[in-house]
C-alpha positions in Angstrom: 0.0 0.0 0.0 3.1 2.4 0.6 4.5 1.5 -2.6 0.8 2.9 -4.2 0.9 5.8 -2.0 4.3 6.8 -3.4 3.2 5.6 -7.0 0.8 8.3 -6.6 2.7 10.6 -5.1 5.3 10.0 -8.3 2.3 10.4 -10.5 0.9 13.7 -8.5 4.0 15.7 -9.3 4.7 14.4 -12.7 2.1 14.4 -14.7 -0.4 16.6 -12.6 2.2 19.4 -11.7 5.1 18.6 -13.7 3.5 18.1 -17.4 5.6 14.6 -17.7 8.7 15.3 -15.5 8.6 15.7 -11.5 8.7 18.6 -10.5 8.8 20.7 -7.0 10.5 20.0 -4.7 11.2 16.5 -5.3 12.2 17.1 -8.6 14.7 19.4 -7.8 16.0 17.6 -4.7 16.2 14.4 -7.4 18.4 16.7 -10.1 20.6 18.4 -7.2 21.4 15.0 -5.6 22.6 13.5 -8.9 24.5 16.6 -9.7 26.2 15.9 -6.1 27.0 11.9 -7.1 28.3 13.2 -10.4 30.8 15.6 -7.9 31.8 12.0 -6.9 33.4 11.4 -10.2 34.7 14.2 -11.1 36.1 15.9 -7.9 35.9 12.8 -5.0 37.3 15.4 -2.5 34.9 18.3 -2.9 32.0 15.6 -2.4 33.6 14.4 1.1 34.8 17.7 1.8 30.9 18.9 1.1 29.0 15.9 2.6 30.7 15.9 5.7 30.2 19.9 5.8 34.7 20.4 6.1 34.5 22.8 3.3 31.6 25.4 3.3 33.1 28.3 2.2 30.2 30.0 0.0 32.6 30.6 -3.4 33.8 27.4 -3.1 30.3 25.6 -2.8 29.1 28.1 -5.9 32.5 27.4 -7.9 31.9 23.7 -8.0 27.5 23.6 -6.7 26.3 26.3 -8.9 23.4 24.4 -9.7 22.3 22.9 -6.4 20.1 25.6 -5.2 18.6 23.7 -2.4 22.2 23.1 -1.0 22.7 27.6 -1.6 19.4 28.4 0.3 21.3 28.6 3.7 25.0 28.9 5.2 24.6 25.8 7.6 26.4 22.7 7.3 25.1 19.7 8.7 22.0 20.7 10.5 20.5 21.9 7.0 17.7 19.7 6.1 18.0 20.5 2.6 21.6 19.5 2.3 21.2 16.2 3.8 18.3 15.1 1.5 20.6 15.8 -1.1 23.3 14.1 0.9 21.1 10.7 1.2 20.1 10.7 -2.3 23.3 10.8 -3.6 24.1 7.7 -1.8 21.2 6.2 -3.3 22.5 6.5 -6.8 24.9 3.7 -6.0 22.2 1.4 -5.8 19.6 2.8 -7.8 21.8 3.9 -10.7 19.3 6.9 -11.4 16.0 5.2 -11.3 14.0 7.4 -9.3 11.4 4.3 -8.3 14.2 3.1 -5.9 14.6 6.6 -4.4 10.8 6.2 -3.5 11.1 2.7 -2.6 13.6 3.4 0.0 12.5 6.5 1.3 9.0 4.8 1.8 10.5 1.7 3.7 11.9 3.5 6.4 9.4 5.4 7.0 7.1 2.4 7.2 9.6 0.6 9.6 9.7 3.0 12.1 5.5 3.1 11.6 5.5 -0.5 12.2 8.2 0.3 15.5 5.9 2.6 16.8 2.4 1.0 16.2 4.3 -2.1 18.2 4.3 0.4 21.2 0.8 2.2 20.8 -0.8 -1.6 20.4 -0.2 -2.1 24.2 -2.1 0.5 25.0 -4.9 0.7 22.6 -7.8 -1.3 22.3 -7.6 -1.9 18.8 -5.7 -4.5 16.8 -2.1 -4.3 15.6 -3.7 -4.5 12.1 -5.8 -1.6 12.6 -3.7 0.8 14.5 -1.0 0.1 12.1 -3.4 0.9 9.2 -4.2 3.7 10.7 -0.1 5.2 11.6 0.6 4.3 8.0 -2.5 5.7 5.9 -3.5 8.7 7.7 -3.5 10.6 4.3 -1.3 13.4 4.6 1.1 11.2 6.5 1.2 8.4 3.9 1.8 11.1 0.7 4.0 12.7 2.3 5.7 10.2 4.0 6.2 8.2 0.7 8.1 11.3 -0.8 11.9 11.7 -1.2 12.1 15.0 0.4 12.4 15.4 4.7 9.1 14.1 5.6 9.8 10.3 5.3 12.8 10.6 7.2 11.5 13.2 10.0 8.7 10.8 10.4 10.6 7.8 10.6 12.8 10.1 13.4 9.2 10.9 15.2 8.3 7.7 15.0 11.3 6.1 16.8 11.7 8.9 19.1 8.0 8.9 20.5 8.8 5.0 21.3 12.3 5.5 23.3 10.5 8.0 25.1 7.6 6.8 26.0 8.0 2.8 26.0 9.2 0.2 28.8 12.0 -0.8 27.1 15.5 -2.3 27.8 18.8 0.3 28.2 19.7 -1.0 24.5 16.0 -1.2 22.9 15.9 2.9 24.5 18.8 4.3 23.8 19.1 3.4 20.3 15.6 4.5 19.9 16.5 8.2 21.1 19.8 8.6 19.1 18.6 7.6 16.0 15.2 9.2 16.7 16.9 12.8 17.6 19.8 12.2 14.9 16.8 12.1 12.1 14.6 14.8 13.0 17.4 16.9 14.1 19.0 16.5 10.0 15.1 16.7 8.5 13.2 19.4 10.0 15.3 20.7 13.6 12.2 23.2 14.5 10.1 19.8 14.7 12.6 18.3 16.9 13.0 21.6 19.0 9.5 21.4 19.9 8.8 17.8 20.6 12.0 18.4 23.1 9.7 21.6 24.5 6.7 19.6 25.0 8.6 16.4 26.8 9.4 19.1 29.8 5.2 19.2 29.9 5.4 15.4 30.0 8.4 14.7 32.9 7.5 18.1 34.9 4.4 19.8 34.1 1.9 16.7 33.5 2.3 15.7 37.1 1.4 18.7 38.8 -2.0 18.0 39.3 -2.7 14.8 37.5 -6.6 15.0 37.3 -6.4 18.5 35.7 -4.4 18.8 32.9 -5.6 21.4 31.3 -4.7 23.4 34.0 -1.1 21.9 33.9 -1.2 23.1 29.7 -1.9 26.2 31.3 0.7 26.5 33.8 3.2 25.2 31.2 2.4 27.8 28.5 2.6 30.4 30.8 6.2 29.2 32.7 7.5 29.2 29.3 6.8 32.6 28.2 8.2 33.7 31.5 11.1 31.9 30.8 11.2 33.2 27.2 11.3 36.6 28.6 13.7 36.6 31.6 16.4 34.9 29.2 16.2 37.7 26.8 15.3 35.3 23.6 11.5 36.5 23.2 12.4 39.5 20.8 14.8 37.7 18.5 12.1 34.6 18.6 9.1 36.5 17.4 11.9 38.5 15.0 13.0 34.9 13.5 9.1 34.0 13.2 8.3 37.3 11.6 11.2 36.9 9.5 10.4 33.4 8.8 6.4 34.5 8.0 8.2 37.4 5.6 10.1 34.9 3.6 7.2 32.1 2.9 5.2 35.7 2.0 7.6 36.0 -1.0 7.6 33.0 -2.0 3.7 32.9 -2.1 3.7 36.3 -3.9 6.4 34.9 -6.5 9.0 38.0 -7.3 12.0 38.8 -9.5 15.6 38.0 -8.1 18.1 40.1 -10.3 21.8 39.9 -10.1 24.4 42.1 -8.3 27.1 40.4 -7.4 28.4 37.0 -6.3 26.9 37.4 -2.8 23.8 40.1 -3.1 20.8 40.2 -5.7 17.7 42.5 -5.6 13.8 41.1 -4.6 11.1 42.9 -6.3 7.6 42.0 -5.6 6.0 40.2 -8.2 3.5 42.9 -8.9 6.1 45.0 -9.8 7.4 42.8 -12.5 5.7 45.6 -15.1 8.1 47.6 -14.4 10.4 45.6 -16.6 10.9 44.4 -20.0 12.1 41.3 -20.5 14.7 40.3 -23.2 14.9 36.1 -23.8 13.9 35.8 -20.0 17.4 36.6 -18.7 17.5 40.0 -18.9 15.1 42.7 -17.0 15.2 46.5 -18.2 14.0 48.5 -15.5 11.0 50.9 -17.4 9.8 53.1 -14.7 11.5 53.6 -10.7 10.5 50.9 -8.1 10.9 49.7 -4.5 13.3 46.5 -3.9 15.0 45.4 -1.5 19.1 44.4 -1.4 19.2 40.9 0.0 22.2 38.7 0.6 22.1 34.9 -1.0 22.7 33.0 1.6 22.0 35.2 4.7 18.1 35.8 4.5 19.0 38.5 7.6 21.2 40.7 5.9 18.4 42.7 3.8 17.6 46.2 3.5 15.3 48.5 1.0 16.2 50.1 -1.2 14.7 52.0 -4.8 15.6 51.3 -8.4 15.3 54.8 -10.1 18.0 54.5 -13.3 15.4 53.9 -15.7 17.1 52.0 -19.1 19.4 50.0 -16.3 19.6 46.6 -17.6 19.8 43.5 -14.8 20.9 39.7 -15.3 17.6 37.7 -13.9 18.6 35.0 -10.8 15.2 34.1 -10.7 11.0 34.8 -11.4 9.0 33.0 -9.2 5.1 32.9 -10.3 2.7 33.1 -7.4 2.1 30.4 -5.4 -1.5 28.7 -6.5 -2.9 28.1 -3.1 -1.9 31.2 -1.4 -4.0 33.6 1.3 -4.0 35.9 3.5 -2.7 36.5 6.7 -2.2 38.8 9.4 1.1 40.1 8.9 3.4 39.9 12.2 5.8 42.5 11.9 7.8 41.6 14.9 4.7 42.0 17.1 4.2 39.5 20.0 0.7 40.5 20.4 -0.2 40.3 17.1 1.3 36.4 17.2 -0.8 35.9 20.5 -3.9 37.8 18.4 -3.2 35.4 15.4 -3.7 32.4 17.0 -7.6 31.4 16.4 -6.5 32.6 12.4 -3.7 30.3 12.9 -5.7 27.2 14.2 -8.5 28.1 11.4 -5.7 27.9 8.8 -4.3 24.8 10.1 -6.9 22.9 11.2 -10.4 23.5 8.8 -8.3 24.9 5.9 -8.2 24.5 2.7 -12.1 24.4 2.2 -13.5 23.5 -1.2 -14.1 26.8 -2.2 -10.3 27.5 -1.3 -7.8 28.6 -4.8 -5.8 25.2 -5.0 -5.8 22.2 -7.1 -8.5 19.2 -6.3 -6.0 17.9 -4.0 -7.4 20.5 -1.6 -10.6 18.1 -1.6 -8.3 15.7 -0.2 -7.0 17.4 2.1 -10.5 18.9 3.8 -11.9 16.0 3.9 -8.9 14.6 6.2 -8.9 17.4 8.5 -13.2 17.3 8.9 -12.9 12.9 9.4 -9.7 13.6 11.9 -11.2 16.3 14.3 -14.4 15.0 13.6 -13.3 11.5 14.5 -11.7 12.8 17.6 -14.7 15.2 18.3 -16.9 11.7 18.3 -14.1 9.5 20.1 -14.0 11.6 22.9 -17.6 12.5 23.6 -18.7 8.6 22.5 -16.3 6.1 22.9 -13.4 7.2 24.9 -11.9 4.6 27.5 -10.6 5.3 31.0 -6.9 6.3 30.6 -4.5 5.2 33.5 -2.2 8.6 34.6 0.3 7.7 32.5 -1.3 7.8 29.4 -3.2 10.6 30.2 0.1 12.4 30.4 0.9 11.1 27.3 -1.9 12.0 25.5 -2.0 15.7 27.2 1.6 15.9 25.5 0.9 15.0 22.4 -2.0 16.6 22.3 0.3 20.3 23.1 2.9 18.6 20.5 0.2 19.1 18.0 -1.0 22.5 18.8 2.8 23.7 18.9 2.9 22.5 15.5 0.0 23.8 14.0 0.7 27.1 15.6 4.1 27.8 14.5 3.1 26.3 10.4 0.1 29.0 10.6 2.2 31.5 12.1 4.8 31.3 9.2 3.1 29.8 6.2 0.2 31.7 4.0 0.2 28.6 1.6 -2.2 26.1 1.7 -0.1 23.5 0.1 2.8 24.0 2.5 0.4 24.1 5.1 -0.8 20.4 4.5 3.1 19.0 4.3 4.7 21.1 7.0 1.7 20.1 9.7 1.9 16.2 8.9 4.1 15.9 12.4 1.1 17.0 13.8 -1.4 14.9 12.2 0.6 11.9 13.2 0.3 13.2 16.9 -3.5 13.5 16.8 -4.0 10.2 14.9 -1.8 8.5 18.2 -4.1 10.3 20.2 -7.3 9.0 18.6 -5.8 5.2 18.8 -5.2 5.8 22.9 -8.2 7.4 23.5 -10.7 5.2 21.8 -12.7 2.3 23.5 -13.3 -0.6 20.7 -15.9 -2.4 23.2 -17.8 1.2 23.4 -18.1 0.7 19.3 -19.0 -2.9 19.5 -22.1 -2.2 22.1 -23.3 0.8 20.0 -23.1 -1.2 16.9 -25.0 -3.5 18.3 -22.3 -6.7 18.4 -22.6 -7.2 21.8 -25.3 -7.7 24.5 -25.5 -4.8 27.3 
């Protein structure tokens, strides 16, 4: 079923989005990856030098990695999740020998592995089967497309997977340990914010979730509000909400599309996309500014280092770096400015956003359809679980629960905060999804269902 799932998936951004070759993101980590093998041949020491992150001086990289824009996107070395996806699928060419299929394959059996490790662990505590809770780890729909990708999600679900087990399981020093390194190793290489915030939420589960164990909402409470304290006395609130504004600033680009033009090795110019008339355009390479506009000066690799600035020699010609289109699923949000209320404010938006969104009559293609239908069967399934057919939890797993259940929220919050597309909405959330689907499996009685369906005598 995994192997359909990523058939699909292969099919999805081929044909659908890619008019015969893939396309998005996993068709450009696919090319850069095999443009990194080919380094192999040609240069063996740049490609140990790189993949190990020795050399990551930014001429260098350009000199010999012009074309590997995902690997240009930011100056970090081995905690770059973008990197290492190109890192592992390079090392899959020595096996696949460029098929993509195997790429899938691969990808998709790991993440399937550690589904089956941690639907081991959730099977002692559920009343459902293996078969069923495992069906239902694997094929959540978000979590199964995404999961049978060859971008992060695979492997920073795998890494969840794993991680929630050595956490949260009796097991043996070995069975644990091995568990937690490979489970932090993994989402701390394929999406570190994830990791950051599951490691938040565990100081809910060791501390906060036994202060008063009949009331956990209140504990939340307490929790959320230690933590802004904590935030604040350090000093690290401003330059948090900055890096989430920032964050919210850049995904607001990419969702308006814009013109990149060339300055130098290290700077180009951003204009907005509906500024692009204020250029003509010679073979698509070159822009000709017509009439003065707004810009601003940003750095390549240092998203921080960017100022405004105005274009006003009219007949000034400019090599193009890049024209992004506008992003089809786009919308509005609140903009955040470096505003702490204005994140607080945000927050129902945010839920809204993450949680009901996109509805049908959403811009999007009819995957959207797809995707609102999962979201109204998940929080309507745990709306009906919980007022129907939830089960007495032990304190244990109430903690549990309680902390995944924040996991979740964390998640969805921070996605809303910084993404205004829909589609990146759906993939960056899936952590979450995962989380609530656990949740649904512990909290659900299967004899409740049986008596109400009639299957056995009251």
């Amino acid at each position: 079923m995994k192997l359909l799932v990523a058939l699909f998936f292969l099919y999805v951004y081929t044909y659908h989005y890619g008019g015969g070759e893939l396309t998005a993101d996993a068709g450009r980590f696919f090319q850069e990856s095999q443009v990194f093998y080919n380094l192999l041949w040609e240069h063996p020491d740049m490609y140990f030098k790189f993949f190990f992150g020795i050399e990551n001086d930014p001429r260098i990289v350009d000199a010999f990695m012009d074309e590997l824009g995902h690997w240009n996107t930011s100056s970090h070395t081995l905690s770059n999740d973008s990197r290492n996806v190109i890192r592992i699928n390079s090392l899959l060419f020595f096996i696949s020998n460029g098929k993509i299929l195997v790429h899938f394959l691969v990808f998709s059996l790991i993440s399937f592995l550690a589904t089956i490790d941690l639907a081991l662990f959730i099977r002692k505590w559920s009343t459902l089967s293996f078969p069923v809770v495992l069906a239902v780890l694997a094929l959540l729909p978000s979590v199964a497309f995404w999961g049978s990708s060859i971008i992060k999600e695979p492997l920073l679900l795998a890494g969840l997977c794993i991680l929630i087990r050595g956490v949260f399981d009796d097991l043996s020093f070995k069975g644990k340990w091995w568990r937690l390194l490979l489970g932090l190793a993994l989402m701390l290489m394929f999406k570190p914010y994830i990791l950051a915030i599951f490691l938040v939420v565990l100081l809910f589960y060791f501390v906060f979730s036994r202060l008063v164990p009949k009331l956990q909402l209140v504990n939340v409470v307490v929790f959320f509000i230690f933590g802004a304290l904590i935030t604040q006395w350090s000093g690290k609130l401003d330059s948090a909400v900055s890096l989430v504004s920032r964050q919210q600033q850049d995904f607001m680009n990419v969702r308006d599309g814009g013109l990149y033009l060339e300055i130098d090795d290290d700077y180009y110019y951003y204009v907005y996309f509906s500024n692009r008339d204020k250029f003509q355009f010679l073979d698509g390479h070159i822009a000709v500014l017509k009439e003065p506009t707004g810009a601003y000066i940003a750095h390549k690799r240092n998203y921080n280092d960017r100022k405004t600035v105005s274009l006003t020699n009219v007949g000034e010609v400019y090599p193009v770096h890049l024209s992004m289109t506008q992003a089809g699923s786009g919308i509005d949000v609140t903009r955040i400015d470096n505003s702490l209320w204005t994140m607080i404010k945000m927050i129902p938006e945010v839920l809204y956003n993450t949680t009901i969104r996109p509805l049908p009559n959403d811009k999007g293609s009819w995957l959207k359809y797809l995707a609102f239908i999962e979201n109204i069967l998940l929080f309507l399934g745990l709306i009906l679980i919980t007022l129907f057919t939830r089960r007495k939890l032990n304190k244990r797993i109430k903690r549990m629960v309680w902390t995944l259940i924040v996991f979740a929220f964390l998640v969805f919050v921070v996605v809303g905060w910084t993404t205004p597309v829909l589609g990146a909405i759906v993939r960056y959330k899936v952590p979450g999804v995962l989380a609530l689907g656990i949740v649904g499996l512990l909290l659900i009685d299967f004899y409740k269902i049986q008596k109400i369906l009639g299957l056995v005598k009251k």
